[in-house]
N, C-alpha and C positions, 0 to 999 in steps of 0.2 A: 802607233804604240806610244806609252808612256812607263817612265818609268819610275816607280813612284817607291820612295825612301819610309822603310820604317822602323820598327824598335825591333829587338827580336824574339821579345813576350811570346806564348802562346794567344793574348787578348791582343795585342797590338796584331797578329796575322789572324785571328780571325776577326778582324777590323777591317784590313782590306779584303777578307772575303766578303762582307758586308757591303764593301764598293765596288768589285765586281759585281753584285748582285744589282746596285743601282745602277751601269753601265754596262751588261753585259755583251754591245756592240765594242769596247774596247778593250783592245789589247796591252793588259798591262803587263810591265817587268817589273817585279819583283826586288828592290833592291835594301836587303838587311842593315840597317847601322847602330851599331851599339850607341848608348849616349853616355854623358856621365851618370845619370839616373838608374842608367841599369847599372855599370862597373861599379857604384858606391853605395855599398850596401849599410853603409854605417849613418851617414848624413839624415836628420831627421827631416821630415815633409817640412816641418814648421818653419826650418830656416829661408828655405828656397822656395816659398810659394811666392807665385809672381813674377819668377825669374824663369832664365832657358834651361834649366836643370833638365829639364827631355825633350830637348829641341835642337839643341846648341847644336853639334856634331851634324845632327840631319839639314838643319837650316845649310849650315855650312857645305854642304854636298849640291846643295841648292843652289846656292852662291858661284860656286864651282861648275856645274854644269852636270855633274856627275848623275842627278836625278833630276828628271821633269816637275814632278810635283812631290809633296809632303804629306801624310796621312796623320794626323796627332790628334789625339784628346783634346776636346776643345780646354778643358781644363787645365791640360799643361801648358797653354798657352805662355808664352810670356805675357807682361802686363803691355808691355809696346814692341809690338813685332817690329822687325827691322825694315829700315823705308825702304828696300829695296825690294823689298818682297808685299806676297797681297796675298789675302784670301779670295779661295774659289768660288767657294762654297761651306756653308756648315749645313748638318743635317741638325734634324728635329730630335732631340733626346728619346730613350724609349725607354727610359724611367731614369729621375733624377734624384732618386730616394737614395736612400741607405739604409742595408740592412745589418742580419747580426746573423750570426755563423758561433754555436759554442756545443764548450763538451755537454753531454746530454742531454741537448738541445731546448736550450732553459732560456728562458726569454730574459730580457736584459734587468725586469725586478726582479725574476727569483734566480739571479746567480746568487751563488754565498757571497756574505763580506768581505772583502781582502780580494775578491775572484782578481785576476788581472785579463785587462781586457785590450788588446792588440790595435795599435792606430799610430800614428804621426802627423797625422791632421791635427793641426792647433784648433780646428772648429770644432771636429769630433769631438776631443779632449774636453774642450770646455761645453761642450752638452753634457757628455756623460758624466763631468763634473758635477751640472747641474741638476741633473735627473738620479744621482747615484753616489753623493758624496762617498762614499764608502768602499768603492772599487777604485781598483789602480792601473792607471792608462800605463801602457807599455808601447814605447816605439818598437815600431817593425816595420822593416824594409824588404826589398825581394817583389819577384813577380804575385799574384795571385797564388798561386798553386804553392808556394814558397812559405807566403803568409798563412796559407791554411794548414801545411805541415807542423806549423810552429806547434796549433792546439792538439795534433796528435803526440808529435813531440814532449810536449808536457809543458808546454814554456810560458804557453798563453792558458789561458777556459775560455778565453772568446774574443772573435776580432770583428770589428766593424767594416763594413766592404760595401764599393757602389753594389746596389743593386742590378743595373745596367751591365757592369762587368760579370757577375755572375750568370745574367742571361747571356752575354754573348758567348760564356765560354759553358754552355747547359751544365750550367752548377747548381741551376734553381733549388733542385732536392735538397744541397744542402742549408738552403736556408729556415731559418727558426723564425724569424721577426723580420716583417718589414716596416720601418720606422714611417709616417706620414710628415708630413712637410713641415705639419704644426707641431709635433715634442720633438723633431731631429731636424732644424734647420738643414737644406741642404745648400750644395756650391751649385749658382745662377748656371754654368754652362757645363753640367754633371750630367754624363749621358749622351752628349753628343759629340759629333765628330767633325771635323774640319779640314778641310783641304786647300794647301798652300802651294803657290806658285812665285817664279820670281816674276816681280812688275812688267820687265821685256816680254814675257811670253805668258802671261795671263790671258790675255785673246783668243790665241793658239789653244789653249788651255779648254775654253770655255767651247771652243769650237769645236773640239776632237768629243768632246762631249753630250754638246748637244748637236751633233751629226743626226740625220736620220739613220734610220735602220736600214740598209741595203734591201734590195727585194731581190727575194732568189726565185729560181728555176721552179715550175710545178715540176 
């Protein structure tokens, strides 16, 4: 068994349902930790990208012994994980793009003027900037499902959102616009996922993993 630390989004658990699925001879436990990422809903992406802003807390359970391994967004990495810890494993993104999610479902040139459009990405920002001088980025924080309330809410007309996160959480339907690589630059580790261990039991790690499959009784 392993037990493995994660946020406690709707997307961040069906994340480890997604690694269940690549190990379904192991048996994992489930262990929830809030980060500051999730508790501070005010703090904009742009300050904290690079840093443990969704790691700190679960890292530290890590440290602690409290959980075997780590499940995170390769994205929220920090920029230099801590030497006492390693990666397992990262998977293969299953789309690195980003899309667009708005009221009346109007693609990102035919919102109206002034629309204000949902992000905290400093990257995002300075696309939209650049493809749409005329609309106003709005930060917004919160899970998925949080971000998209805002546009019913009334708060937003449109937010920008990985793509990758909306298929793991079958939101597909609602997307309007999937941006391609070349008008929406995307972030290099956008879509995939990663798996941390501390350095002492990395071994252990890799070995509970790629175990064979037991053979059962006919």
């Amino acid at each position: 068994m392993l037990r493995v630390g994660t946020r406690p989004s709707p997307l961040a658990i069906s994340q480890v349902d997604e690694l269940k699925g690549m190990f379904p001879k192991v048996n994992f436990e489930v262990v929830i930790i809030s980060t500051l990422g999730d508790l501070d809903k005010v703090t904009s992406f742009a300050g904290v990208e690079g840093s443990d802003f969704f790691t700190k807390e679960i890292d530290h359970a890590l440290l602690s012994g409290k959980v075997d391994i780590a499940l995170h967004s390769s994205k929220d990495l920090p920029d230099k994980l801590n030497d006492r810890l390693r990666v397992v494993l990262e998977t293969k993104s299953i789309s690195p793009l980003d899309a667009l999610v708005s009221r009346g479902r109007l693609k990102l040139k035919d919102l109206p003027s002034a629309s204000r459009v949902g992000t905290s990405s400093r990257r995002r920002k300075e696309q939209i900037r650049a493809l749409r001088q005329d609309l106003v980025s709005v930060d917004v924080r919160g899970n998925i499902g949080e971000r998209l309330g805002l546009i019913d809410a009334g708060k937003i007309d449109a937010l920008i959102v990985a793509q990758a996160a909306m298929i793991r959480l079958r939101l597909e339907h609602m997307i309007c616009e999937v941006f391609s690589a070349d008008v929406f630059p995307v972030h290099p580790k956008q879509g995939s996922l990663v798996l941390v261990s501390r350095e002492d039991k990395w071994q252990a790690v890799k070995s509970i993993l790629s175990a064979p499959v037991p053979e059962t009784g006919s």
